[in-house]
C-alpha positions as CSV (number, residue, x, y, z in Angstrom):
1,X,12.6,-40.2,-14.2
2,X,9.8,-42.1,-12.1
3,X,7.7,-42.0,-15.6
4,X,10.3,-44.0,-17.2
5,X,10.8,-46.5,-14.1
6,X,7.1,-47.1,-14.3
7,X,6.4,-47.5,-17.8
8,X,4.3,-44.4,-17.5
9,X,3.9,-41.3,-20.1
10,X,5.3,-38.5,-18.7
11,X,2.0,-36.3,-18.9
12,X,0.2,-39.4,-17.0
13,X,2.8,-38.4,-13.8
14,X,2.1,-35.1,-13.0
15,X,-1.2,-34.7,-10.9
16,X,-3.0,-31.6,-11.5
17,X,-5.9,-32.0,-9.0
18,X,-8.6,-35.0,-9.1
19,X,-11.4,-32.6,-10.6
20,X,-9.0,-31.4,-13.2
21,X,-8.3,-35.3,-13.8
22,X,-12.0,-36.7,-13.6
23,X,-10.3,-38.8,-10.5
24,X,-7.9,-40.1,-13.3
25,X,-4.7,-40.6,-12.2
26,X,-2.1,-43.6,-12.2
27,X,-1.3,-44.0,-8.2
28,X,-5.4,-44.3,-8.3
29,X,-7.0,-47.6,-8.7
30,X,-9.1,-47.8,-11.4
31,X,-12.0,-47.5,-10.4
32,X,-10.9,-43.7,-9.6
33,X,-11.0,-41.2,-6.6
34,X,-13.1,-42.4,-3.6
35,X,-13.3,-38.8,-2.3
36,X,-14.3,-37.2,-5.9
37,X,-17.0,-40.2,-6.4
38,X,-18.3,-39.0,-3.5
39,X,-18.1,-35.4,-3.5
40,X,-19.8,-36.0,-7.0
41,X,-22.7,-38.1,-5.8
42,X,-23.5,-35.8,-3.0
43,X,-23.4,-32.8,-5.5
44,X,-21.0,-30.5,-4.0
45,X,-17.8,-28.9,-5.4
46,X,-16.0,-29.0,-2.0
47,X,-16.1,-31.6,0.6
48,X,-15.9,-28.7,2.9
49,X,-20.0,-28.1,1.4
50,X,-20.9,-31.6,2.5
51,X,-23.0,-31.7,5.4
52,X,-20.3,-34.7,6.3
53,X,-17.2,-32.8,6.2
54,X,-14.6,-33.6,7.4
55,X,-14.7,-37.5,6.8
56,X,-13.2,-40.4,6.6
57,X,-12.4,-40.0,3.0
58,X,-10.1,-36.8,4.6
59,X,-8.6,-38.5,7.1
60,X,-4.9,-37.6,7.2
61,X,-2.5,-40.5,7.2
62,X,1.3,-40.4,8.0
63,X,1.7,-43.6,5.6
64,X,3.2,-42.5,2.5
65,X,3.1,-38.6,3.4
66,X,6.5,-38.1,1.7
67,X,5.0,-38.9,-1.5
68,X,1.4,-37.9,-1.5
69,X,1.0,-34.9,0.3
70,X,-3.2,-35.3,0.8
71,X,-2.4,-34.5,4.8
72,X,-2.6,-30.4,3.0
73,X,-5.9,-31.4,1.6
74,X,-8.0,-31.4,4.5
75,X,-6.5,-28.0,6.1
76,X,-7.2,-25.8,2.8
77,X,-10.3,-27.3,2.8
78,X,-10.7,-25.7,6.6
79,X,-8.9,-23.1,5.4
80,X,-11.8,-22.3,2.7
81,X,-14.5,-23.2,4.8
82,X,-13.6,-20.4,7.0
83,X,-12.4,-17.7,4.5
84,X,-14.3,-18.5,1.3
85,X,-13.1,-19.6,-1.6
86,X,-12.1,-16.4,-3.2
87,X,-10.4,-15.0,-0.5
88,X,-8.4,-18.5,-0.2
89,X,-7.7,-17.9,-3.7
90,X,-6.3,-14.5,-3.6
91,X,-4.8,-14.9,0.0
92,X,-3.6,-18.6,0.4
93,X,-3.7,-20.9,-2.7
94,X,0.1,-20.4,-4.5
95,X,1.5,-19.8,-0.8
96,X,0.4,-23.1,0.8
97,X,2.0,-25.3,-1.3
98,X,5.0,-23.3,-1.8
99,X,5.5,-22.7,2.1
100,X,4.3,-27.0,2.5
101,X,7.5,-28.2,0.2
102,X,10.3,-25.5,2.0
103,X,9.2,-24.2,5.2
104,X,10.3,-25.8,8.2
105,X,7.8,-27.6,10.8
106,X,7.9,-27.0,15.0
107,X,5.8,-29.0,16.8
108,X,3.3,-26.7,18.5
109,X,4.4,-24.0,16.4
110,X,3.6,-25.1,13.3
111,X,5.7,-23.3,10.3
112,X,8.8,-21.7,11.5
113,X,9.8,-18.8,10.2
């Protein structure tokens, strides 16, 4: 178990979201969650409400994308931009992740079905 291997309790693993976490979170430094300091300073829920977004806080990176799937982030941010919130909610927000961890990809295609 990766909590035991790092000497961390096994609550402590399991992200739930960095608003859910106050930015807290163990793969963090400790100073916290660049893109949640941020999002918090400029007063918006979303980064997709920033007058900024997208940024360089969002920028995907193919560096450690096994573990830290973040490269999602910035497309159901698009994704709620575009639709609204709710309607993400309802239509999109248990799907994504379950279709990002077992789907297949095809480049140009994008899922395959």
């Amino acid at each position: 178990m990766i909590h035991q291997k790092m000497g961390i309790p096994k609550d402590k693993v399991v992200c739930k979201g960095c608003r859910q976490q106050d930015g807290d979170h163990y793969h963090l430094p400790k100073e916290g969650c660049a893109t949640l300091t941020c999002a918090k300073e400029k007063g918006v829920d979303f980064c997709c409400n920033c007058n900024d977004f997208p940024c360089v806080l969002l920028a995907p990176l193919a560096d450690q994308a096994d573990r830290f799937p973040h490269n999602m982030k910035l497309y159901n941010l698009c994704r709620i931009k575009k639709m609204g919130l709710e309607t993400w909610i309802k239509e999109e927000a248990g799907q994504i992740r379950k279709k990002y961890f077992t789907e297949k990809f095809v480049v140009g295609k994008g899922q395959a079905n």
